[in-house]
N, C-alpha and C positions, 0 to 999 in steps of 0.2 A: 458346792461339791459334795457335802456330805448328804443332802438330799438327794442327789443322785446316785451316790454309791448307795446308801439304803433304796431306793427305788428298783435300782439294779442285783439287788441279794435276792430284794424278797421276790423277784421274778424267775428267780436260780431255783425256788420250791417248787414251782409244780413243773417246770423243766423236770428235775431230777426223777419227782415222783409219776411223773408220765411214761419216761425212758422204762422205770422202770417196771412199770403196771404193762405196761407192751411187751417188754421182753420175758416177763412172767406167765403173760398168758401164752404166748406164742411158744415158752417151752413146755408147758403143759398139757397143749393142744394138741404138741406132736405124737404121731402115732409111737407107741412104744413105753417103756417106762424104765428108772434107773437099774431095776433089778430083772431087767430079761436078758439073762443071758442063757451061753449053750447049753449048760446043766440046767435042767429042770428045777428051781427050788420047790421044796416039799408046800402045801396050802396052809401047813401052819407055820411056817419060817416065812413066810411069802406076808400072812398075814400082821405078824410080828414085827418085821421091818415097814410094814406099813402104816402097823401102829406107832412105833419108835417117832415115824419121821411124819407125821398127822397126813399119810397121803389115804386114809381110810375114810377122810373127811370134805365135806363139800368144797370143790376149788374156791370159793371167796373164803369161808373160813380160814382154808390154808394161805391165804394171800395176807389176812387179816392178821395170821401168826407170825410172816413172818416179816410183816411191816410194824408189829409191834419188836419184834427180835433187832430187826434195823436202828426202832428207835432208842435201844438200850443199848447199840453200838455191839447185836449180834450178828453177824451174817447167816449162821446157821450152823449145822453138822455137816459133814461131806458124806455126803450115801457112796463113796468106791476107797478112801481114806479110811481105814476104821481109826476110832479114837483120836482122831483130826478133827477140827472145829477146819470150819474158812477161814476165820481171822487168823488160826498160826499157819495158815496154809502161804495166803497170802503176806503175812507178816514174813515168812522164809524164803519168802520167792522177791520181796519187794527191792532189799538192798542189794539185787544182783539187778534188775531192771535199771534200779535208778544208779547204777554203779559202771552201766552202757548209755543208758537215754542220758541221765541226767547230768552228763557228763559231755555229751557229744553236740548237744543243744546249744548253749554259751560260746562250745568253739565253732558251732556251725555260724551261730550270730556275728561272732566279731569276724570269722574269715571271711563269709558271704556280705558284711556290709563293706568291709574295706575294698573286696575285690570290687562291687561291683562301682564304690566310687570311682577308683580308680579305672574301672572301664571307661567309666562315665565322662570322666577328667581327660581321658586319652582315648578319646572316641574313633571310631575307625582307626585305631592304632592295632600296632602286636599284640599287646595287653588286652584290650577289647575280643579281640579275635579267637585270643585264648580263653578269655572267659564264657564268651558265649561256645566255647565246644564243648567245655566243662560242665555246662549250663544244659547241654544236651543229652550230652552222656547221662547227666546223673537223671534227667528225666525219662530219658527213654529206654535205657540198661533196668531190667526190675533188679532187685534185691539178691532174690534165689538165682541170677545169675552174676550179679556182680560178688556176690558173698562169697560163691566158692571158685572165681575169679583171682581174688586178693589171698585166698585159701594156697591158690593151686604155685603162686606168685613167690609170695612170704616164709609160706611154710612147705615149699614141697620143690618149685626152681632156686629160692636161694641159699644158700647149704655157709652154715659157720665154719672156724676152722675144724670142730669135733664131730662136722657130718651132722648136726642139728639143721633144721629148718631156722630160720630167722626170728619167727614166731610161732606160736604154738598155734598148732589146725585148730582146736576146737577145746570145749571142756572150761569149766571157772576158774580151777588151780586155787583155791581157797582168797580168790580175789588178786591175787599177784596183776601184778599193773601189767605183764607180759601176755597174760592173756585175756588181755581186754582190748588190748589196742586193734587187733582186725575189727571187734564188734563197734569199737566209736566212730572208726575210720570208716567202716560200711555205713554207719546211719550219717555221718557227718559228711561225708561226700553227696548223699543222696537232699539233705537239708541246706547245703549250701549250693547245690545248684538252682534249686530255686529261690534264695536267699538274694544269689547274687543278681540275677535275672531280673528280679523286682526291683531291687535296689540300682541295678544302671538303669532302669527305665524311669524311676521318678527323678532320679538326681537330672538325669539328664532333661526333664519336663522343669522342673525346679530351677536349673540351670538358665534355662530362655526365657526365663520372669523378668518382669520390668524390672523389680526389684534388685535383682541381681544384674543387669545391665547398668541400675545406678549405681551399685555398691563399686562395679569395675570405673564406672566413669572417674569415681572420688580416687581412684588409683588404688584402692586396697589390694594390696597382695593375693594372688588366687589362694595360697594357703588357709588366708581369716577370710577369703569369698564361701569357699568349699566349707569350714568347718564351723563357721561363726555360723553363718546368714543360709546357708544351703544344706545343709545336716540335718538340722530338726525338722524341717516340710518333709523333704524327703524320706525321711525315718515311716514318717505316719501310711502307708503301705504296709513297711517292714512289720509294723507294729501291729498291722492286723490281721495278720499273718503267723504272729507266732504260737497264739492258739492254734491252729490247725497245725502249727511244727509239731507242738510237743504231743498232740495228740496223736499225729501218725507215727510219731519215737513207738509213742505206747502199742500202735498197731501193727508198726513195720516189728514190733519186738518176735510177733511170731513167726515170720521168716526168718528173722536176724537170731531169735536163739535156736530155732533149728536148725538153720545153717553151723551155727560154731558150739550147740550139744550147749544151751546156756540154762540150768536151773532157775529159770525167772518166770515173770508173768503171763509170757507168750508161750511157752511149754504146760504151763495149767489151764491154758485156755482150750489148746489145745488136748489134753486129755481131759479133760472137763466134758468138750464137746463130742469126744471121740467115746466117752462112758455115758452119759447122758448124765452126768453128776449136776443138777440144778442148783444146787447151793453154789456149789464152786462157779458155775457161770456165771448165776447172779450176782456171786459176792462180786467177781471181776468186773461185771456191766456195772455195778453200781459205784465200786473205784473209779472205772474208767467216766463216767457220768459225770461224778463229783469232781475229778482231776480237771476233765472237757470245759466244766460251769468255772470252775474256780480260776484258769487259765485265760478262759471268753471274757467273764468278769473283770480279771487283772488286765487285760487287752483292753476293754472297754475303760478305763478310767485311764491308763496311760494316755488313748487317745483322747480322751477328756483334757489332759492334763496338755498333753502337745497343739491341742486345738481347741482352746474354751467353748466357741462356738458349741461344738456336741452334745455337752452337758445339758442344753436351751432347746 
């Protein structure tokens, strides 16, 4: 096992450093540059911020600089932030991401494996029924319209007795739990319908194994059938799946904090992209990169762990 988790890191390095040699060149290739905008800047302020930020220098050098920056755990300067580095950029915007994502992922895991055992367990049943509609909805509803759906719902048809909305429309509120709860419930809706989805499709393959036909033969109660003997096969789908969860938390973040006005990852991604700020994007592709590996990675050993086989 532990040869294979080293096997598995050290292949996490040029993943990373590829991701990110790509997304570098391809912002610098773009026509245009961080400082064109409607005001003309004067040729010596123009050449000054060029010198500041080494864009007066051959693109590999500047690549050179700032994969040495990376390796001392810089991201860089933000060229539209004055006196902002990326790392406090991202440092201020991280515990309101992971404050929605990190929080809606866990409950999306445990609600989408229970429901979909129990699709599974009461198949072609009411329960079934309902979960594959739920299962639909959340796939086929996007975000930017379920978001300000649960918006229009919560915070605008259902009225307290002082004339409040239920929940608050939108905004962080200094983290207050009240206005978090539409942003987990939009990503946690959207994660458990394909959680569940997977999850009654293996249990129920899982299900019609010989195995499990013998365990019913010995009389075992379906309770220790389902959760001894058919739980863990079943799992290993779920399990390779939740990298891709958590990564689309981190993607769906820029619908999900534009919708509800959220100070997080997805709103610097967005003005990042929207000013041509390269640091700021990079710094973000490279979070997001490292997050992706380290997620795949943790995926990949669980399933190790639930199937020895893979490790071979």
């Amino acid at each position: 096992m532990l040869a294979y988790t080293l096997r598995r890191t050290l292949w996490a390095i040029p993943t990373i450093l590829a991701v990110i040699t790509a997304c570098y060149l391809l912002l610098h290739l773009t026509p245009g540059g961080p400082f064109d905008t409607e005001k003309q800047l004067s040729a010596a302020t123009l050449a000054n911020l060029n010198a500041r930020y080494h864009l007066d220098e051959p693109l590999w050098k500047q690549y050179l600089h700032y994969l040495w920056g990376l390796l001392h755990g810089d991201l860089g300067l933000s060229f539209r932030y004055t006196d902002w580095s990326v790392t406090d950029l991202v440092l201020k915007a991280l515990p309101v991401s992971l404050g929605v994502g990190g929080v809606s992922v866990p409950i999306a895991v445990v609600i989408g494996v229970a429901l979909g055992t129990i699709a599974a367990v009461r198949r072609d049943n009411v329960i079934d029924h309902a979960v594959m509609v739920l299962g639909n909805v959340g796939n086929v509803v996007p975000p930017f319209v379920l978001g300000p759906l649960l918006v229009w719902v919560f915070a605008i048809l259902l009225k307290t007795a002082d004339g409040h909305g239920w929940l608050p429309a939108g905004s962080w509120g200094d983290g207050e739990w009240r206005y978090r709860v539409l942003p987990i419930a939009l990503l946690t809706i959207i994660n458990v319908a394909l959680i569940a989805r997977v999850m009654r499709g293996s249990m129920i393959e899982v299900l019609s194994g010989n195995f499990i036909r013998t365990a019913r033969a010995k009389g075992l109660p379906a309770r220790t059938i389902v959760l001894r003997h058919a739980m863990k096969p079943a799992l290993m789908p779920v399990v390779s799946l939740l990298g891709s969860v958590c990564i689309s938390s981190i993607t769906a973040a820029v619908v999900t904090e534009s919708v509800f006005a959220l100070p997080g990852l997805g709103q610097l991604v967005v003005n990042g992209a929207v000013n041509r700020d390269y640091t700021l994007v990079l710094g973000l592709v490279v979070l997001t990169t490292v997050v992706a590996v380290l997620f795949n990675l943790l995926v990949d050993l669980a399933y190790a762990w639930l199937d020895p086989r893979i490790r071979y």
